[in-house]
N, CA and C atoms as an extended XYZ file, in Angstrom:
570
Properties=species:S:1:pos:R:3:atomname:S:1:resname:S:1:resid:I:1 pbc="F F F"
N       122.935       81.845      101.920 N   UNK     1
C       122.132       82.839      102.628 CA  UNK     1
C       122.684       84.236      102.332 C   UNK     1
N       122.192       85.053      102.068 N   UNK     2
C       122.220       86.743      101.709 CA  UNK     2
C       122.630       87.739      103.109 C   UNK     2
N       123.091       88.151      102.714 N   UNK     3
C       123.771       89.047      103.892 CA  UNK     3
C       122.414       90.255      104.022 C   UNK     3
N       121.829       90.956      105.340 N   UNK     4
C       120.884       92.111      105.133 CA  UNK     4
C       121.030       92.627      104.137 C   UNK     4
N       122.336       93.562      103.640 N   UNK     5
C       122.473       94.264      103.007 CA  UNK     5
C       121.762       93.990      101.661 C   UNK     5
N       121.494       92.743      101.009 N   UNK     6
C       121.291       92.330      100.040 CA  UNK     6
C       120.018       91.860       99.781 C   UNK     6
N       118.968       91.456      100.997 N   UNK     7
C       117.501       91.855      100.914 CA  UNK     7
C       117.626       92.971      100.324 C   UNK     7
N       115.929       92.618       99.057 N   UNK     8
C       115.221       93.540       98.529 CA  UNK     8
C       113.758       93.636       99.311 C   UNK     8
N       113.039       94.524       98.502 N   UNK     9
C       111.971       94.654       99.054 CA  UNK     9
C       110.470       93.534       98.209 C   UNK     9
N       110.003       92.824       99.082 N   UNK    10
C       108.878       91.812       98.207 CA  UNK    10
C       109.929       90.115       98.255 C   UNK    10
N       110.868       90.202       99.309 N   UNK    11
C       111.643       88.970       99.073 CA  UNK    11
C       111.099       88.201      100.577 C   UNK    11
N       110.762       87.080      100.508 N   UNK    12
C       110.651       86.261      101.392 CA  UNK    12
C       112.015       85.963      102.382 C   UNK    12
N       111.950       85.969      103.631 N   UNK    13
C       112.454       85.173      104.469 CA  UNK    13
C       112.022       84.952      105.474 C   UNK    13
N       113.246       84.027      106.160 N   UNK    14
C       112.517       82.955      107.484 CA  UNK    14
C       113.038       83.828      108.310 C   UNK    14
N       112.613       83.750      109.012 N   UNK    15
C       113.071       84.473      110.594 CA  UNK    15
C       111.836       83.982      111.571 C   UNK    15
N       112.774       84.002      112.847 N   UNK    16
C       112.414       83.591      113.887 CA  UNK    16
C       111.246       82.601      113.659 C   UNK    16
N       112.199       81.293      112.855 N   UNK    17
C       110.877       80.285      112.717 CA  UNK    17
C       109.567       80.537      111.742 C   UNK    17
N       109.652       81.918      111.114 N   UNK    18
C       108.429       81.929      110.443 CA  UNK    18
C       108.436       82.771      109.036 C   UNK    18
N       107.697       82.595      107.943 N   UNK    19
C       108.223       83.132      106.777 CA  UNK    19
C       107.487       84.698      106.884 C   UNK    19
N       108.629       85.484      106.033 N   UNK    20
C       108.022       87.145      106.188 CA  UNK    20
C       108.284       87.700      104.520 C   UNK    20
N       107.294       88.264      104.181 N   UNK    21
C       107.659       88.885      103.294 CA  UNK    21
C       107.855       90.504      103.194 C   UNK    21
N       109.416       91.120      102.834 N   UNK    22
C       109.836       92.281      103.378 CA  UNK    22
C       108.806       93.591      102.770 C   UNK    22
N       108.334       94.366      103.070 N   UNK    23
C       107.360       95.346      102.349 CA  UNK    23
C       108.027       96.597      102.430 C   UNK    23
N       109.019       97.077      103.502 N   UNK    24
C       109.906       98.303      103.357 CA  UNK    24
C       111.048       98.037      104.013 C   UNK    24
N       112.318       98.523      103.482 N   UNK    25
C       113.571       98.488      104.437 CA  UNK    25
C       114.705      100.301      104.287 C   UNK    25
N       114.459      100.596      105.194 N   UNK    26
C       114.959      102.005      105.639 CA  UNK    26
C       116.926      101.656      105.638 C   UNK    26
N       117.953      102.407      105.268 N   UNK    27
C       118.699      102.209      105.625 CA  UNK    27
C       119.478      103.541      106.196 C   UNK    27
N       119.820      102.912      107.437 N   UNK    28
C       120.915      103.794      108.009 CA  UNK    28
C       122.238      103.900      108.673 C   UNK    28
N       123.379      104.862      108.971 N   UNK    29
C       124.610      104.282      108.621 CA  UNK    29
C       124.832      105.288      110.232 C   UNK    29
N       124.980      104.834      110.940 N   UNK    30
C       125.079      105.800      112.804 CA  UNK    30
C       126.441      106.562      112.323 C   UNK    30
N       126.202      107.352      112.929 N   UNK    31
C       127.473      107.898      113.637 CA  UNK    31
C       128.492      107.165      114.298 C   UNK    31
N       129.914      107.640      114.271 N   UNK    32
C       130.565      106.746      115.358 CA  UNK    32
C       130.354      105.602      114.963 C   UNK    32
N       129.936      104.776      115.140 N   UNK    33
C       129.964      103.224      114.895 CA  UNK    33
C       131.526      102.703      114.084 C   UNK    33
N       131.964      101.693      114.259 N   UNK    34
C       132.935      101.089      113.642 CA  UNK    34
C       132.449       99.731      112.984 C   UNK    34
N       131.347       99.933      112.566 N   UNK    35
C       130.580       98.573      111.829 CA  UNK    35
C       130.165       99.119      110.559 C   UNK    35
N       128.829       99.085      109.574 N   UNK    36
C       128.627       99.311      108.797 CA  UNK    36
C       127.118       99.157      108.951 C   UNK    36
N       126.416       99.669      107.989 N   UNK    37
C       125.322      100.250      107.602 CA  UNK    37
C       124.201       99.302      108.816 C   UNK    37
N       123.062       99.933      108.902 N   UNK    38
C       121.804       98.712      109.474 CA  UNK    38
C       120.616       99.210      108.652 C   UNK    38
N       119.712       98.131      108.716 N   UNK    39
C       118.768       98.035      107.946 CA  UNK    39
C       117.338       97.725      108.433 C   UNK    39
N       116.862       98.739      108.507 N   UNK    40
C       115.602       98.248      109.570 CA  UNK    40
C       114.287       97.909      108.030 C   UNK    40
N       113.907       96.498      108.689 N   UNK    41
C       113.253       96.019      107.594 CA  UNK    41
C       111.487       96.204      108.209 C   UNK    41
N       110.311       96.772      107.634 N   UNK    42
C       109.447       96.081      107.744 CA  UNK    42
C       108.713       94.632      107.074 C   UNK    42
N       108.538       93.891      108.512 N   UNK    43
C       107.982       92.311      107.512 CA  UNK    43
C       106.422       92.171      107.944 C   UNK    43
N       106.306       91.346      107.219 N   UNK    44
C       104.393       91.015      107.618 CA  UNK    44
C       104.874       89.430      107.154 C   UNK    44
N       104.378       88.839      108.423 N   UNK    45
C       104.113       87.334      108.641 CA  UNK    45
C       103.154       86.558      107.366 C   UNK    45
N       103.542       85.882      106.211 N   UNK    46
C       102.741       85.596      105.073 CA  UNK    46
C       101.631       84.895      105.909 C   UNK    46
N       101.454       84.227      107.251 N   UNK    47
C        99.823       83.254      107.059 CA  UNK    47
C        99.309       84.281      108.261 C   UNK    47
N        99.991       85.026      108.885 N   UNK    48
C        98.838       85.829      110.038 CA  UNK    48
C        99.019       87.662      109.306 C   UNK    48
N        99.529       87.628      108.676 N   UNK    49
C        99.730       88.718      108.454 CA  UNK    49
C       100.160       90.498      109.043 C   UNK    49
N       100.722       89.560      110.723 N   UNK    50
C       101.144       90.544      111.315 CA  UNK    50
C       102.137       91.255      110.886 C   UNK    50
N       102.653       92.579      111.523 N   UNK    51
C       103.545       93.204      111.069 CA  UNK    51
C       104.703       92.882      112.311 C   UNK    51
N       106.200       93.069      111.692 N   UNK    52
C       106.925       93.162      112.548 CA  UNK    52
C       108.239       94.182      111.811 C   UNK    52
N       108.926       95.066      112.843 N   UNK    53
C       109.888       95.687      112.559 CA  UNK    53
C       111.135       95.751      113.126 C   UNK    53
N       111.981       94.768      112.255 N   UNK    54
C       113.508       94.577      112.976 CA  UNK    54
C       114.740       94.699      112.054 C   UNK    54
N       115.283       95.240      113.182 N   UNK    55
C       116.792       96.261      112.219 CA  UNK    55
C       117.512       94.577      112.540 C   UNK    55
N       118.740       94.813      111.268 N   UNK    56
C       119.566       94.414      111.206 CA  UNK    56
C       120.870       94.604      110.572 C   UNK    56
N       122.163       94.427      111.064 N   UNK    57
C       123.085       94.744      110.844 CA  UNK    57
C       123.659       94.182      109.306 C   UNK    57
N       124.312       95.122      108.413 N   UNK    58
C       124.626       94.594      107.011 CA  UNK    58
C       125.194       93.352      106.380 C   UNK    58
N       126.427       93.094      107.640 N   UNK    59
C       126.714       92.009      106.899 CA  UNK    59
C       125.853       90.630      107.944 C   UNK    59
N       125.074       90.545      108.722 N   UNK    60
C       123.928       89.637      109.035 CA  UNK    60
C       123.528       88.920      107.971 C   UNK    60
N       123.391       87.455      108.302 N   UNK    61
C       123.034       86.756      107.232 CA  UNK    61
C       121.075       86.424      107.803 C   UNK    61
N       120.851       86.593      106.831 N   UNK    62
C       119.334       85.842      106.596 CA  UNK    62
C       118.980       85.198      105.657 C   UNK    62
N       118.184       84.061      106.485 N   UNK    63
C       117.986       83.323      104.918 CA  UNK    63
C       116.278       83.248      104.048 C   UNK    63
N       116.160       82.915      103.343 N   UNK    64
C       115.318       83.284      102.318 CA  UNK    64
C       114.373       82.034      102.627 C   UNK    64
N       113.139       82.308      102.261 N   UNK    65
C       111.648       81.537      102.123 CA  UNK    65
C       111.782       80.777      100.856 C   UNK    65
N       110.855       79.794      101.065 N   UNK    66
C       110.970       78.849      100.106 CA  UNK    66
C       109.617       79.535       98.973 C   UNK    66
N       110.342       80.147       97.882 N   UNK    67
C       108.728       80.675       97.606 CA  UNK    67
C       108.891       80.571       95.798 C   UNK    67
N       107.757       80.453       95.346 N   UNK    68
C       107.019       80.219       93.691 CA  UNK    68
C       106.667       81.746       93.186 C   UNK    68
N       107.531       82.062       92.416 N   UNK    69
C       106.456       82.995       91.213 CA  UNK    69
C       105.688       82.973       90.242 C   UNK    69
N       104.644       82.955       90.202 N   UNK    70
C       103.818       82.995       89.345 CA  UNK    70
C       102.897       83.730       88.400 C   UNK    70
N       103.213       83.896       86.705 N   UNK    71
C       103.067       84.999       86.288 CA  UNK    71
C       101.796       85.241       86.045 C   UNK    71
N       100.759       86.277       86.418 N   UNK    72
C        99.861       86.574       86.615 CA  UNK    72
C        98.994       87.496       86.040 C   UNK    72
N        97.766       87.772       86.339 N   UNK    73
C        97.436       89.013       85.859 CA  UNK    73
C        96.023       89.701       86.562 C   UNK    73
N        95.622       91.078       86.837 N   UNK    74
C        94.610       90.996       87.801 CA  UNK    74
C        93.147       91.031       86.854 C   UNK    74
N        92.068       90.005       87.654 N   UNK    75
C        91.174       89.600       87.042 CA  UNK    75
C        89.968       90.213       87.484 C   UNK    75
N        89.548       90.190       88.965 N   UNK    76
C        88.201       91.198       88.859 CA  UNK    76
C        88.546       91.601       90.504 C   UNK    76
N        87.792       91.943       91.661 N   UNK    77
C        87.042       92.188       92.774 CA  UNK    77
C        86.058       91.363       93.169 C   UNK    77
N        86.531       90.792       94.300 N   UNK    78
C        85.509       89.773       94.961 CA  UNK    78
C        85.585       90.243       96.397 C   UNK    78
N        84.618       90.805       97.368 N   UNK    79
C        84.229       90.764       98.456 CA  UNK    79
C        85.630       91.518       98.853 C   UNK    79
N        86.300       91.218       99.645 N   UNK    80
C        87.577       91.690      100.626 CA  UNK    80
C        88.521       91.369       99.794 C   UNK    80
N        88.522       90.892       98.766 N   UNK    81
C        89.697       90.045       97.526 CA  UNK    81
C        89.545       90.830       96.653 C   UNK    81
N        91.418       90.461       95.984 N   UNK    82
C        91.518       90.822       94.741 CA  UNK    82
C        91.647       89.335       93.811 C   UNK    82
N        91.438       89.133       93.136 N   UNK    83
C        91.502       87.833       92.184 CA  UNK    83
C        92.586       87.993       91.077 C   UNK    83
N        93.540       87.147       90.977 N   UNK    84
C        94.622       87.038       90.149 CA  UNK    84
C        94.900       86.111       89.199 C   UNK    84
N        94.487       85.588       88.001 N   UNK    85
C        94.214       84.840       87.396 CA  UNK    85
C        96.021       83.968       86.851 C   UNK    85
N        96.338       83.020       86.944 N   UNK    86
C        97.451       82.427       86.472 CA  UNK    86
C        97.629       82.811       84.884 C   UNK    86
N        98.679       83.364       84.514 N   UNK    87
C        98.807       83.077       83.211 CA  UNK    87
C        98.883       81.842       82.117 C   UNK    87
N        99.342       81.257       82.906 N   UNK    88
C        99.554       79.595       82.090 CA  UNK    88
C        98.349       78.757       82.512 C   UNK    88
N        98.156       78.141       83.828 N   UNK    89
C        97.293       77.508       83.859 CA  UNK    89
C        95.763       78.089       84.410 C   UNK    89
N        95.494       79.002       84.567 N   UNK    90
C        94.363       79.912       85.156 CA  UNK    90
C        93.774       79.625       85.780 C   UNK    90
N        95.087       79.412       86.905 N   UNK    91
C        94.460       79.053       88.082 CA  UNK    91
C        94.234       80.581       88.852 C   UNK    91
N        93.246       80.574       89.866 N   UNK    92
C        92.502       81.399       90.183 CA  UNK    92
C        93.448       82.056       91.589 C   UNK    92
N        94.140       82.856       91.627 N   UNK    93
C        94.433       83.519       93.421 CA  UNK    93
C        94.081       84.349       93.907 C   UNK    93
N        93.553       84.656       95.476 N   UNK    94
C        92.883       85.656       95.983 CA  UNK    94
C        93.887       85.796       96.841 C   UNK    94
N        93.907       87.667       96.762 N   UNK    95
C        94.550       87.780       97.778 CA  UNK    95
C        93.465       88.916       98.562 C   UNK    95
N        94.150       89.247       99.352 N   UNK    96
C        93.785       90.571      100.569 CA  UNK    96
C        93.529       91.499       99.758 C   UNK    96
N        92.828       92.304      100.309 N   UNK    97
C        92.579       93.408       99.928 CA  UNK    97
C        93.728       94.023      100.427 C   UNK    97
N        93.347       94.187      101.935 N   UNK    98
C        94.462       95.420      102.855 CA  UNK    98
C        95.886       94.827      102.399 C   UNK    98
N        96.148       93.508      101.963 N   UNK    99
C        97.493       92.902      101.996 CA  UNK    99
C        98.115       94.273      101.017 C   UNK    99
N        97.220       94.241       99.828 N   UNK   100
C        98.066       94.460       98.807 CA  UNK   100
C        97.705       95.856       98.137 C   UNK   100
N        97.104       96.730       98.985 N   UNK   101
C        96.518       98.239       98.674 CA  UNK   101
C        97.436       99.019       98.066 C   UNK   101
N        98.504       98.706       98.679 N   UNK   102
C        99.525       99.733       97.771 CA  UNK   102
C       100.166       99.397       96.318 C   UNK   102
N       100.095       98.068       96.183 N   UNK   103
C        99.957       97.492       94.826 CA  UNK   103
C        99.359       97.967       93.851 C   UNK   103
N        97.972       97.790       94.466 N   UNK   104
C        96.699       97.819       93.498 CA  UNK   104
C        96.576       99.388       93.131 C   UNK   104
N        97.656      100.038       93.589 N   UNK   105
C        97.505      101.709       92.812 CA  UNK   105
C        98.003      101.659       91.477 C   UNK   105
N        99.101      100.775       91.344 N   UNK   106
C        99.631      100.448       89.916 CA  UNK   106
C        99.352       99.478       89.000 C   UNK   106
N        97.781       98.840       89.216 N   UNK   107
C        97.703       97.895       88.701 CA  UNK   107
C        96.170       98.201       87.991 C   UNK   107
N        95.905       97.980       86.731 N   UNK   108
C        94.544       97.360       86.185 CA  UNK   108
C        94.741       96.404       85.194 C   UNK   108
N        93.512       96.517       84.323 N   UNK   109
C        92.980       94.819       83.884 CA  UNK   109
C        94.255       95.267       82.923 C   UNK   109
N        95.050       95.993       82.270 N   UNK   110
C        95.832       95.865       81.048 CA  UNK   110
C        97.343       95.915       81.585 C   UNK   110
N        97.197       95.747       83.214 N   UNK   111
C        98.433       95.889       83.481 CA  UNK   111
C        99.623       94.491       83.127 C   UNK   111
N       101.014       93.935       82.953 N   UNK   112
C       101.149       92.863       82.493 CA  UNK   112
C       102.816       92.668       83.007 C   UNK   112
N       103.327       91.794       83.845 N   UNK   113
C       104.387       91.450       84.417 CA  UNK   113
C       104.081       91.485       85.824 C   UNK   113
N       103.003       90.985       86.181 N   UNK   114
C       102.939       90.839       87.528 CA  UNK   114
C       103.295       89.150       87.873 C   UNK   114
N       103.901       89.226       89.643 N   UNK   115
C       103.813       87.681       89.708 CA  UNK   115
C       103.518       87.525       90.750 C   UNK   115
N       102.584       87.023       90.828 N   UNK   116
C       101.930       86.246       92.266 CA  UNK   116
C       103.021       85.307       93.533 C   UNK   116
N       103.161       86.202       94.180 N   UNK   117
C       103.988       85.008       94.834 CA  UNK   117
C       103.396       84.499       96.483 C   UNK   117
N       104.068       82.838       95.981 N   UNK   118
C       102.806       81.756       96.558 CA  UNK   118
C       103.794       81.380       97.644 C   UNK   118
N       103.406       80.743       98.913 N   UNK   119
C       104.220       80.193       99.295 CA  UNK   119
C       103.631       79.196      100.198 C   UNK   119
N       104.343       78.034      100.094 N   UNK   120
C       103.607       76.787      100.468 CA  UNK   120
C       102.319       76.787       99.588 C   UNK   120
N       101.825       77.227       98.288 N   UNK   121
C       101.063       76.942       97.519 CA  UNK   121
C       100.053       77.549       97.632 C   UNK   121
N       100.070       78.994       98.622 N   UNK   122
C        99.223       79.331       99.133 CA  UNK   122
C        99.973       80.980       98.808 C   UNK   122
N        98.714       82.264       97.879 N   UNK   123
C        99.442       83.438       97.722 CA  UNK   123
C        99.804       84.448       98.677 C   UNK   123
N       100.584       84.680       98.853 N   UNK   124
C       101.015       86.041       99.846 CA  UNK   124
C       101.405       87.608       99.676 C   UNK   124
N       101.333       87.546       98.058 N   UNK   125
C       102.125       89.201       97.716 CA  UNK   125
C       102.184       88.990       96.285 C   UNK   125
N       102.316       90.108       96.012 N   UNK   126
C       102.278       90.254       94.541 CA  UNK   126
C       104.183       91.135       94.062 C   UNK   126
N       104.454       90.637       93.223 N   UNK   127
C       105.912       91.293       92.586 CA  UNK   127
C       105.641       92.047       91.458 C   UNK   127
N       105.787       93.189       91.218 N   UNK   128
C       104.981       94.062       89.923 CA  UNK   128
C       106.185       94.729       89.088 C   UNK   128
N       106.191       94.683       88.158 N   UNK   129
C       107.139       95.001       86.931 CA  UNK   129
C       107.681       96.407       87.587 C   UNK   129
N       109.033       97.081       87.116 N   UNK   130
C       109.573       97.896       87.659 CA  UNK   130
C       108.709       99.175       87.232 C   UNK   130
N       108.493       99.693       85.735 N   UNK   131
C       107.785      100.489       85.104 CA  UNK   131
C       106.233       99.672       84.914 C   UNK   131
N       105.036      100.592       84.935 N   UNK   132
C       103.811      100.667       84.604 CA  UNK   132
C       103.674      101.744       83.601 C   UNK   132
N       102.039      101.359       82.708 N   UNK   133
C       101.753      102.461       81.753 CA  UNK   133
C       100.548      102.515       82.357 C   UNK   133
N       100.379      104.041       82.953 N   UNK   134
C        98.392      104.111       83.011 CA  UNK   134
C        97.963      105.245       82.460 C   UNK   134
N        97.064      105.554       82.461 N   UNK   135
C        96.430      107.008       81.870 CA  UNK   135
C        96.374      108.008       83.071 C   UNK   135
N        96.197      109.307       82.578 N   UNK   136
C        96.555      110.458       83.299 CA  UNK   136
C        95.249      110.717       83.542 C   UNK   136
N        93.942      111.253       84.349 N   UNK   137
C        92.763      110.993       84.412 CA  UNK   137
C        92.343      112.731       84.660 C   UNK   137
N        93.122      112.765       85.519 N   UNK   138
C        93.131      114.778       85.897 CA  UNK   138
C        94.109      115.142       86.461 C   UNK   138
N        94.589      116.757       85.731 N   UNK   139
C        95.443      117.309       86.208 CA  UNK   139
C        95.350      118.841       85.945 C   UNK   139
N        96.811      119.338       86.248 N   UNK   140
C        96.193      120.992       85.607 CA  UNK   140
C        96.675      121.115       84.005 C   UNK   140
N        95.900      121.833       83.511 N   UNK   141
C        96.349      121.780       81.852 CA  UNK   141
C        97.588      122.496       81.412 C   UNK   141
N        98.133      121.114       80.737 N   UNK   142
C        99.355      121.534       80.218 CA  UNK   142
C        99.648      123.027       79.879 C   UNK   142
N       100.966      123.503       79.891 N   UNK   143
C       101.634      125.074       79.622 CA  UNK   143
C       102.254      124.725       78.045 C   UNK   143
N       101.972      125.312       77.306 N   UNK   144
C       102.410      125.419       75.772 CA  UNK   144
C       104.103      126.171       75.760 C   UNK   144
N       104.855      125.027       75.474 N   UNK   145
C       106.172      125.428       75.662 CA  UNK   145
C       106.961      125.270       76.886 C   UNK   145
N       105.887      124.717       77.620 N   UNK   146
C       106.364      123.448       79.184 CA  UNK   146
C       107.945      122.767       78.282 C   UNK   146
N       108.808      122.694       79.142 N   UNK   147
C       109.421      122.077       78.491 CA  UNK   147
C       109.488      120.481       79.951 C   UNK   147
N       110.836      119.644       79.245 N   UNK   148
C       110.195      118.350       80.573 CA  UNK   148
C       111.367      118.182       81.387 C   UNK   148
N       111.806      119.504       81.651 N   UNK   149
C       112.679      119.988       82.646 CA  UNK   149
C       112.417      120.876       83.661 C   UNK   149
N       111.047      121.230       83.422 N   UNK   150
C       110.577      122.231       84.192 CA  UNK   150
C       109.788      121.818       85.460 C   UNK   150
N       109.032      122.614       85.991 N   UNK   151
C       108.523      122.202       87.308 CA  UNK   151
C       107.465      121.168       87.184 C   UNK   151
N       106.780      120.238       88.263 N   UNK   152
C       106.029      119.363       88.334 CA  UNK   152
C       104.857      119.632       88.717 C   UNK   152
N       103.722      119.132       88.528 N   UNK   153
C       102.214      119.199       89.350 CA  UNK   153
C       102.029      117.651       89.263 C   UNK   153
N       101.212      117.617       90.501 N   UNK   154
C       100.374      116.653       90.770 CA  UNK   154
C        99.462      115.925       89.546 C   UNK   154
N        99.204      114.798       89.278 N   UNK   155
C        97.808      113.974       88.154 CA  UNK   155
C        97.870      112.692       88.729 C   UNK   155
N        96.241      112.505       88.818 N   UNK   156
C        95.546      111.720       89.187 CA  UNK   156
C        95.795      110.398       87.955 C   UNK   156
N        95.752      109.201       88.177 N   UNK   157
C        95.986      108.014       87.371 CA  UNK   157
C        94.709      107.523       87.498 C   UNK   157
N        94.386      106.904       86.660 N   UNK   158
C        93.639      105.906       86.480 CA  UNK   158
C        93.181      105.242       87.181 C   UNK   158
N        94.040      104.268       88.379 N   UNK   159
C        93.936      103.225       89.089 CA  UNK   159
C        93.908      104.084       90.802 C   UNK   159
N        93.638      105.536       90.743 N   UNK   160
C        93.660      106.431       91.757 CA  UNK   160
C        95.017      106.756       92.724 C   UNK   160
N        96.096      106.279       91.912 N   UNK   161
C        97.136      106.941       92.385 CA  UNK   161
C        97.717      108.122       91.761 C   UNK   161
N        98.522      109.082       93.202 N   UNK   162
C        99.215      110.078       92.229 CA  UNK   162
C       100.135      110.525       92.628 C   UNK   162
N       100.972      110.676       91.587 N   UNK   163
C       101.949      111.006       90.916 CA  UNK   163
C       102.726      112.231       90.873 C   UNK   163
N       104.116      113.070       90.731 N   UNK   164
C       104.035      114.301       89.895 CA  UNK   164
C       104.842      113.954       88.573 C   UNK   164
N       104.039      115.125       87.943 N   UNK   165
C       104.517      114.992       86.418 CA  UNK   165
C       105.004      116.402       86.050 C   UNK   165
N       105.602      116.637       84.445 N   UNK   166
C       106.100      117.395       83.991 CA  UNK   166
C       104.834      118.075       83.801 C   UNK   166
N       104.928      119.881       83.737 N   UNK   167
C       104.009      120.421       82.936 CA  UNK   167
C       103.334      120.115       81.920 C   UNK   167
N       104.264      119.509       80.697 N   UNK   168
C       103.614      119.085       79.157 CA  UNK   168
C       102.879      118.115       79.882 C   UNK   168
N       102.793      117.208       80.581 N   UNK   169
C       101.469      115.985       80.375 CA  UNK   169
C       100.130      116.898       81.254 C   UNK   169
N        99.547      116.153       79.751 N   UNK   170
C        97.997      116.602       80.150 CA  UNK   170
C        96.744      115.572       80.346 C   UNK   170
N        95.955      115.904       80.797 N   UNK   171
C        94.770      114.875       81.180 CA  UNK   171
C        94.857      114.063       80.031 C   UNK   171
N        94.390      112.653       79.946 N   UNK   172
C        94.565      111.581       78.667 CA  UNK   172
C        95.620      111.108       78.441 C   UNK   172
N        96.456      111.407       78.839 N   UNK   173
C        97.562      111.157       78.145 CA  UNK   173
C        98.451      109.561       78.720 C   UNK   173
N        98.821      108.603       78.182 N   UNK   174
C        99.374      107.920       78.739 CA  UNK   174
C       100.854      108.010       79.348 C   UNK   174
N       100.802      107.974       80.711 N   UNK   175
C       102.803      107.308       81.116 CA  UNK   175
C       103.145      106.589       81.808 C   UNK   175
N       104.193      106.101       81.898 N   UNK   176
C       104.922      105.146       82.282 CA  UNK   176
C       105.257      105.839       83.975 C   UNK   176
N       105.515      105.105       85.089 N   UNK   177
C       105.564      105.002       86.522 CA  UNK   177
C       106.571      104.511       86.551 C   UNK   177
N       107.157      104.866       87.261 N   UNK   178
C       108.309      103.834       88.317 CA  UNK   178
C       107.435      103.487       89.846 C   UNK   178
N       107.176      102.217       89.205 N   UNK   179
C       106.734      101.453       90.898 CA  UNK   179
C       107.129      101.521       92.153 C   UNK   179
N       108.341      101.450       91.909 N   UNK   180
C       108.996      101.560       93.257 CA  UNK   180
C       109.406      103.010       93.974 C   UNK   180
N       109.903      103.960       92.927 N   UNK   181
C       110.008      105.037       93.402 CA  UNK   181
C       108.591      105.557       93.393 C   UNK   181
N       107.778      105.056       92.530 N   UNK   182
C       106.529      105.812       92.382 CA  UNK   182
C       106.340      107.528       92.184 C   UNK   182
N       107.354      107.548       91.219 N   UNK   183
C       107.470      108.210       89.658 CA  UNK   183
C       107.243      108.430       88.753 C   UNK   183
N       107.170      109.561       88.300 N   UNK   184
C       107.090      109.534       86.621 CA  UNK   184
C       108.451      109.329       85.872 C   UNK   184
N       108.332      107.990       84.681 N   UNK   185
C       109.625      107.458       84.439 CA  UNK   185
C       109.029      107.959       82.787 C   UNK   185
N       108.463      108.930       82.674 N   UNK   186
C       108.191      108.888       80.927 CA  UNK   186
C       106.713      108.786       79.800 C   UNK   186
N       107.066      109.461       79.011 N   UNK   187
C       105.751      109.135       78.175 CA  UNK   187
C       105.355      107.690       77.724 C   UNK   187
N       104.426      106.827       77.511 N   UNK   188
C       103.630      105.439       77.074 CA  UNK   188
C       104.283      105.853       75.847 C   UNK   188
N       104.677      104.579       75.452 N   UNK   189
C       104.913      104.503       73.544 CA  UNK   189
C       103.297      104.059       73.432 C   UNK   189
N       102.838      105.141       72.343 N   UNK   190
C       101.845      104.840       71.552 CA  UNK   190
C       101.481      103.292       70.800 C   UNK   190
């Protein structure tokens, strides 16, 4: 079993009898205290999908969900669903819409390292590659001699998330994201 400290974010565990998969964890270190760090995690219950928010202390052990990854890829829009097609055997998974909104900012049909994760055979969340490549859709037009140390503006992506970027990128242009920070991590190799 993993000590708090060592939850990530998108990792299954059991608690209080029921499996959660973690979607944010804040950390903070009090004042005064003669202990060490706490970690207030948000979880959402994988079959009701409630939310719950509980701190816990670093070296706290929790233990982990019994859960399947499965490598995936996103396939179309159905009703309140997103559809996730199996890579190997194509088999078909729907998930939530609301589950997975903040996902689906970094994701289209060419996106590739996603993994469906199932639990009890049944999907609950998606795990998405650290870097994404999408296109730049609108922004303000590049400065000639921008260098990519200089200040940032806002651009719109593709998949309707945004971003800030360096001056030099201009509308069209492909780059690379950091998912998690939800960043600009760089220009697309051509």
């Amino acid at each position: 079993m993993p000590k708090a400290s060592e939850i990530k974010k998108n990792m299954a565990v059991d608690y209080d009898g029921k499996t959660f998969i973690v979607k944010d964890i804040e950390r903070s270190v009090p004042q005064g205290r003669a202990g060490g760090s706490l970690y207030r995690m948000r979880m959402y219950d994988v079959v009701t999908g409630r939310k719950v928010d509980e701190t816990f202390k670093d070296s706290e052990m929790i233990g982990l969900a019994d859960l399947i990854r499965r490598p995936a890829m996103f396939s179309y829009e159905d009703g309140d669903e997103y559809v996730f097609m199996d890579n190997e055997d194509y088999t078909p998974y729907n998930l939530n819409k609301s589950a997975i909104e903040e996902e689906m900012l970094f994701i289209n049909e060419e996106t590739t390292g996603i993994q469906v994760i199932l639990v009890n055979d049944a999907p609950v969340a998606l795990d998405l590659p650290t870097n994404v490549e999408l296109e730049v859709i609108e922004t303000d037009p590049s400065i000639k001699g921008a260098s990519a140390t200089s200040r940032n503006k806002p651009a719109t992506l593709s998949t309707g998330a945004i971003v800030q970027v360096p001056e030099h990128i201009s509308t069209g242009d492909r780059i690379k994201v950091n998912v998690e920070e939800r960043k600009f991590a760089g220009r697309a190799d051509k």
